[in-house]
C-alpha positions as CSV (number, residue, x, y, z in Angstrom):
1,X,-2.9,21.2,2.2
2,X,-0.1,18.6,1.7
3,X,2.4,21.5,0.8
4,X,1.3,23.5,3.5
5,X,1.9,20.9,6.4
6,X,5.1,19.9,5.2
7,X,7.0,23.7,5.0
8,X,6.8,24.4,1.4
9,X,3.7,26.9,1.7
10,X,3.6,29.5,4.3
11,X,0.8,29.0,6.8
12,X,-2.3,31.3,5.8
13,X,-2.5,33.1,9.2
14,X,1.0,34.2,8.4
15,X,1.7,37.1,6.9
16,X,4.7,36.8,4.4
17,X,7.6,34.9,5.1
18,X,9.0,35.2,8.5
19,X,12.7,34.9,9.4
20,X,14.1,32.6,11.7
21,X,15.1,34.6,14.7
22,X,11.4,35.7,14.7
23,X,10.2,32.6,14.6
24,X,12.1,31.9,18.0
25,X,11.3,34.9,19.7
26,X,7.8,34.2,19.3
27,X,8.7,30.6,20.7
28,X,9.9,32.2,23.9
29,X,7.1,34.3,24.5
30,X,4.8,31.2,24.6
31,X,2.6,32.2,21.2
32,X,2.8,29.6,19.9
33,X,0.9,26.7,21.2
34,X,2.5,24.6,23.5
35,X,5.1,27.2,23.5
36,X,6.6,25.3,20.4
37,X,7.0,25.3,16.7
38,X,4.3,23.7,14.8
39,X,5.5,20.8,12.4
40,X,5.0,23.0,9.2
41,X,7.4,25.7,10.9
42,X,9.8,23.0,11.7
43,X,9.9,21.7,8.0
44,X,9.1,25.4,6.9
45,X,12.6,26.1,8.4
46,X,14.4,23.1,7.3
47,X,13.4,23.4,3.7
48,X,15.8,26.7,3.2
49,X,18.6,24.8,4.0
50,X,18.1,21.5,2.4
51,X,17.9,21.7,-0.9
52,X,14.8,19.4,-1.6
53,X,12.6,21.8,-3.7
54,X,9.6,20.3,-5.9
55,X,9.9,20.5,-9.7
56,X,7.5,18.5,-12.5
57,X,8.7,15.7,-14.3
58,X,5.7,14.9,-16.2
59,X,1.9,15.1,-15.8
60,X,-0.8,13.8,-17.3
61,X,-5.2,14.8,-16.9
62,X,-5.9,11.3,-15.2
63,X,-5.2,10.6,-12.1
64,X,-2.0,8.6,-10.4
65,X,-2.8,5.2,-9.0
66,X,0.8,3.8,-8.5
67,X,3.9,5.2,-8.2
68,X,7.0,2.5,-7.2
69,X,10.5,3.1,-7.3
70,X,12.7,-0.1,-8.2
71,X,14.3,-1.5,-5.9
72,X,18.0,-0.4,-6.7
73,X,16.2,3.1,-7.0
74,X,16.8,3.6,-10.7
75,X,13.9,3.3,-12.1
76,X,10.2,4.9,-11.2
77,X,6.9,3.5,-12.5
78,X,3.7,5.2,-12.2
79,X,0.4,4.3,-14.1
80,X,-2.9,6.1,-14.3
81,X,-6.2,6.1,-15.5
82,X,-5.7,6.9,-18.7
83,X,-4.2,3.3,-19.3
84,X,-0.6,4.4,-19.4
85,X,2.3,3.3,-17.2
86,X,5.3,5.7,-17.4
87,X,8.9,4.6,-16.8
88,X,11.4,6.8,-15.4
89,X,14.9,6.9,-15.0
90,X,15.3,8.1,-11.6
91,X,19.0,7.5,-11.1
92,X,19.1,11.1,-12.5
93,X,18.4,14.7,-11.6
94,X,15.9,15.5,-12.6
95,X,14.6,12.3,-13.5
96,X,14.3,11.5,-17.4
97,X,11.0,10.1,-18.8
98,X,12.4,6.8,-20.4
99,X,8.7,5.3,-22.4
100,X,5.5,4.7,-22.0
101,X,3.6,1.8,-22.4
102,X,-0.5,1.2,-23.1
103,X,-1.9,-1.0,-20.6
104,X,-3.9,-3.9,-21.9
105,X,-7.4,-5.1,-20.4
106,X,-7.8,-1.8,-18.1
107,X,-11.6,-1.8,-16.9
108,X,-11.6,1.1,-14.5
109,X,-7.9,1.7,-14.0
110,X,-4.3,0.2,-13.7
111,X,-4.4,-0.8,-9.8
112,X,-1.3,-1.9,-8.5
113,X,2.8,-2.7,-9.9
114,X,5.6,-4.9,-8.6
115,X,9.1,-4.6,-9.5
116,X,10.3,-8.0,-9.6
117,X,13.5,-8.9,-7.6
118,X,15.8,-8.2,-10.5
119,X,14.2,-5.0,-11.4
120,X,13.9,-6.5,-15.1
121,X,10.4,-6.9,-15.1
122,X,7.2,-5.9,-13.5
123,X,3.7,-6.8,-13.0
124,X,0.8,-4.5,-13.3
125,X,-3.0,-6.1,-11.9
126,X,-6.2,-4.3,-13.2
127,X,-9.7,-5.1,-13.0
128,X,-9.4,-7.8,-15.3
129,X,-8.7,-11.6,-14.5
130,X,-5.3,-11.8,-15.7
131,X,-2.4,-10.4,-14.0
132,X,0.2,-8.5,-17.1
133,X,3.7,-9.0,-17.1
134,X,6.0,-6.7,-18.6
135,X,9.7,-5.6,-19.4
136,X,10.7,-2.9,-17.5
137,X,13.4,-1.3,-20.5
138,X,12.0,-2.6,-23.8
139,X,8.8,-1.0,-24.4
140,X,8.3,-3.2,-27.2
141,X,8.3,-6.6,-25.4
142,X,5.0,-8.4,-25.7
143,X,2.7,-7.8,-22.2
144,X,2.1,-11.7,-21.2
145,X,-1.2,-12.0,-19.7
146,X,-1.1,-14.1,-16.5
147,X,-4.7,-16.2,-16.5
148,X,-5.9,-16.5,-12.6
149,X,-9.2,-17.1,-13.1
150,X,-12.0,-17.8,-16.6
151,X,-12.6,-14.7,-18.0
152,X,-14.6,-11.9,-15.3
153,X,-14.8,-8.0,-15.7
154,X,-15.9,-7.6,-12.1
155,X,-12.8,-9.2,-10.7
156,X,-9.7,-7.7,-9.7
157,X,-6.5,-7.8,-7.8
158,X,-5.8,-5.0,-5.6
159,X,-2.3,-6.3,-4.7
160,X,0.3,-8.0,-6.3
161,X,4.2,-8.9,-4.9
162,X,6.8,-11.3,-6.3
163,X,8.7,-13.8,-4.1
164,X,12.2,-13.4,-3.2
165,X,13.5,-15.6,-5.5
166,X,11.4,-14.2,-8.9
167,X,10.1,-17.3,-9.3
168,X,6.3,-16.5,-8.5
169,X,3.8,-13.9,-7.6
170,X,1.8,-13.4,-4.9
171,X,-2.1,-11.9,-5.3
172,X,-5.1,-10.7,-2.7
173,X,-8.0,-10.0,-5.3
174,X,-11.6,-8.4,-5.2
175,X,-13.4,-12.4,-4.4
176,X,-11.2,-12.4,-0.8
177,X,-9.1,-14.8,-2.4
178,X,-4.9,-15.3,-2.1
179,X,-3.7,-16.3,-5.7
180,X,0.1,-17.7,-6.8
181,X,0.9,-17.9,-9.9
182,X,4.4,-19.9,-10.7
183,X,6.5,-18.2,-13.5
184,X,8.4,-21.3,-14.6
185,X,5.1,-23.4,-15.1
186,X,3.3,-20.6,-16.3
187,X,0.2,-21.6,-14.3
188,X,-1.6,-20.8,-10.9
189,X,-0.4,-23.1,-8.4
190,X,-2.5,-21.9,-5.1
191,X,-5.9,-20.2,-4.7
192,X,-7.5,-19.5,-1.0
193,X,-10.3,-18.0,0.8
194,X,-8.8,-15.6,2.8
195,X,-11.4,-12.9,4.0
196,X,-14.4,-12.0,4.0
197,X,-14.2,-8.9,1.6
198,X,-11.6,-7.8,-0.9
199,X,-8.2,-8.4,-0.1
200,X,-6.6,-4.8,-0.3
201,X,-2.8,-5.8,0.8
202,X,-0.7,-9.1,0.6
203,X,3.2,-9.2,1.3
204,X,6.0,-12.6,2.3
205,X,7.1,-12.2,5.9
206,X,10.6,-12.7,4.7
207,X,13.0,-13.7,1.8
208,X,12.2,-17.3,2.3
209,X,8.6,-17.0,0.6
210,X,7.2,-19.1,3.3
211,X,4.9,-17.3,5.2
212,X,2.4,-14.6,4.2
213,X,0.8,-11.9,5.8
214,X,-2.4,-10.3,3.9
215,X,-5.1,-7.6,5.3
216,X,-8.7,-7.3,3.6
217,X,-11.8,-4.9,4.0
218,X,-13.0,-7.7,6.8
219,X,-10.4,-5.3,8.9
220,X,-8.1,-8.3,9.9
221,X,-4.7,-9.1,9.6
222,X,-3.8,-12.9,8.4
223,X,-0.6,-14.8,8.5
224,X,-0.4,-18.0,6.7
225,X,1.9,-20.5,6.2
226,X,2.5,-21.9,3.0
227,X,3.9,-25.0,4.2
228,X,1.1,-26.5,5.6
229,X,-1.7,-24.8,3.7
230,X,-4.6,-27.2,2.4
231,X,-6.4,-25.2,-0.4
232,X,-9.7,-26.9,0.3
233,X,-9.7,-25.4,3.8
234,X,-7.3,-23.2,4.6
235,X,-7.0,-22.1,7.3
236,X,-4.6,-19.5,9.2
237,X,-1.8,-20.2,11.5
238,X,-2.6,-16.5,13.1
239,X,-5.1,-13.7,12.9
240,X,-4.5,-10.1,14.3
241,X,-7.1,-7.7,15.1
242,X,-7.1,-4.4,16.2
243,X,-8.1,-2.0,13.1
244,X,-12.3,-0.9,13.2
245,X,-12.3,-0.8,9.9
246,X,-10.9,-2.3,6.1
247,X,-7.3,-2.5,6.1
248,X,-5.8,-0.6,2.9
249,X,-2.0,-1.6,3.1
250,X,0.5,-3.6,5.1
251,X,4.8,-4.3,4.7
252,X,6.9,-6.8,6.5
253,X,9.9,-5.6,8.0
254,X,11.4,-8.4,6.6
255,X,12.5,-10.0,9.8
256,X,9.3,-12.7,9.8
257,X,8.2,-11.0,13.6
258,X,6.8,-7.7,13.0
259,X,4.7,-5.9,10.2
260,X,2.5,-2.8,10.0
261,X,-0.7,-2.2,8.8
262,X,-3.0,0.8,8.0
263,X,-6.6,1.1,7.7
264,X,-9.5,3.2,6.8
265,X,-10.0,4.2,10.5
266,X,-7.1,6.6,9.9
267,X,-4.3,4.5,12.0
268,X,-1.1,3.1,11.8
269,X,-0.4,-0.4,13.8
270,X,3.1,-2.3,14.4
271,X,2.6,-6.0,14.9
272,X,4.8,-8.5,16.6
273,X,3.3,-11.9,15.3
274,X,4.8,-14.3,18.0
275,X,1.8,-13.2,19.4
276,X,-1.9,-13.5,17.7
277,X,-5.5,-11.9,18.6
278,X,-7.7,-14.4,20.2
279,X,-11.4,-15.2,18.6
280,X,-12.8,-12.2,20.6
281,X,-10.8,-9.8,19.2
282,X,-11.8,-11.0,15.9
283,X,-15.5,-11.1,16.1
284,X,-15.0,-7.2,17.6
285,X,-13.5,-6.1,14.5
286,X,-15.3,-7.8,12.1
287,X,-18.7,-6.4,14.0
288,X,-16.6,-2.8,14.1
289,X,-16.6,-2.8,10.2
290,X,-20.4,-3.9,10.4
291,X,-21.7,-1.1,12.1
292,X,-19.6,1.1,9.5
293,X,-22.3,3.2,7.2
294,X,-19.7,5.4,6.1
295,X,-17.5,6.8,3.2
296,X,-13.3,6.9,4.2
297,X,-13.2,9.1,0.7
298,X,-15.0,12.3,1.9
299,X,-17.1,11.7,5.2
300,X,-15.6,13.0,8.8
301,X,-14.5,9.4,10.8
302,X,-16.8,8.4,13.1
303,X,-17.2,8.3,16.8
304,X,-15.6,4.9,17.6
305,X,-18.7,2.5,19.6
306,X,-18.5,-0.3,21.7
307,X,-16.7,-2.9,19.6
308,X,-13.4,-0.4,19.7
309,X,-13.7,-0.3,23.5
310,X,-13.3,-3.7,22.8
311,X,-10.2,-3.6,20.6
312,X,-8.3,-1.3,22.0
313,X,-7.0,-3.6,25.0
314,X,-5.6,-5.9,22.1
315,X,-1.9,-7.0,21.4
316,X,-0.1,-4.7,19.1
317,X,3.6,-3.0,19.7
């Protein structure tokens, strides 16, 4: 399906490969629908002039749970269930498998990587209550554990992100908690109640570290402030709402105005966070994900209800 849509397979109510001046004519004549070229046709097309064809690097009988590039894009990482991480050298064509390394403490499977800033080291989270820190290049450095919490197999952090600087790593785990852990005093320095379900994605605003934005299964969006956070009850200097169901990922643009966020209800939002959802907009999402009784991993999404009439008059870009 994902080679289909994007060009590199032909559609199947084609009938071998059809050249380009046919493809217009039929665009003229209105058979196509809209009288244009579908999105597959359009890639279909670009694809024999831009030479961007697929070839295996490597493979393995598990299946892919991360795949990041460092930041200077020479290096790839990708991790599976089969408790391996694989480094890449990607600053190559193709790219060259460099090592692999065993992943320690894997429950179910290695969830997440971060580069840090220096693209020396990363840090890989699994369902385990330590976060691992490893070398990117020697595959026989020692992988430090990174304590968070006493020893629990049914915890784990979904996302992890290091701050600007290097300095300290930022968590959203399985308990709705944020997590830091500092790197120079080799401890956890913050831990917050966050949401009200596992927190799926956590990112800084900006290079500054100061304010951070997370987004849990609850199906809000959170931006705290660092500065003026009180671990024994934290509380959020903004909340946005919008998303009818658990949000998977979000990414700052860096700027400290504007993120986006993606959820299980199949959509894409961009947030400007000078402005915040009121207490309405809240209670309407988290009833939305309530009144979910549904699967994202094979079911058909359903018909949105009452609480989406609801959301869909609120703030986003």
């Amino acid at each position: 399906m994902t080679k289909q849509c994007s060009g590199i397979l032909e559609s199947k109510r084609d009938s071998g490969r059809q050249n380009i001046i046919d493809l217009l004519s039929n665009r003229e004549k209105g058979i196509y629908f809209n009288n244009n070229l579908s999105h597959a046709k359009k890639c279909n097309i670009n694809n024999r002039y831009i030479p961007n064809e697929m070839s295996i690097v490597d493979g393995c009988r598990s299946k892919y749970f991360c795949g990041i590039f460092s930041k200077d894009g020479n290096r790839l990482i990708t991790a599976s269930q089969d408790q391996t991480i694989r480094v890449y050298d990607s600053s190559t064509v193709p790219y060259v498998s460099l090592h692999k390394i065993t992943a320690r403490d894997v429950g179910w499977s290695i969830i997440d990587i971060s580069f840090s800033p220096n693209n020396e080291q990363f840090v890989y989270t699994t369902w385990s209550s330590a976060l691992h820190l490893c070398s990117v290049n020697d595959k026989n450095a020692i992988q430090e554990p990174l304590s968070l919490i006493k020893n629990d197999r049914r915890f784990c952090v979904f996302a992890a992100t290091f701050s600007s600087d290097g300095k300290e790593i930022l968590g959203g785990a399985s308990d709705g908690c944020l997590y830091i852990y500092d790197l120079n005093e080799r401890r956890r320095t913050l831990k917050i109640a966050a949401h009200a379900y596992d927190v799926n994605s956590v990112c800084f605003a900006d290079d500054s570290s100061h304010i951070i934005y997370s987004g849990g299964d609850d199906g809000l969006v959170k931006v705290w402030d660092r500065r003026s956070l009180v671990e024994s009850s934290p509380k959020p200097v903004g909340v946005l709402a919008g998303h009818t169901d658990g949000v998977t990922f979000i990414d700052s643009r860096g700027d400290g105005r504007h993120l986006i966020s993606n959820s299980k209800d199949q959509s894409i939002k961009l947030w400007d966070v000078r402005i915040f959802s009121g207490a309405q907009a809240a209670e309407s999402t988290l009833k939305a994900v309530h009144q979910h009784n549904w699967d994202y991993r094979w079911q058909e999404v359903p018909t949105k209800g009452n609480a989406f009439d609801i959301l869909r008059s609120m703030y986003c870009i």
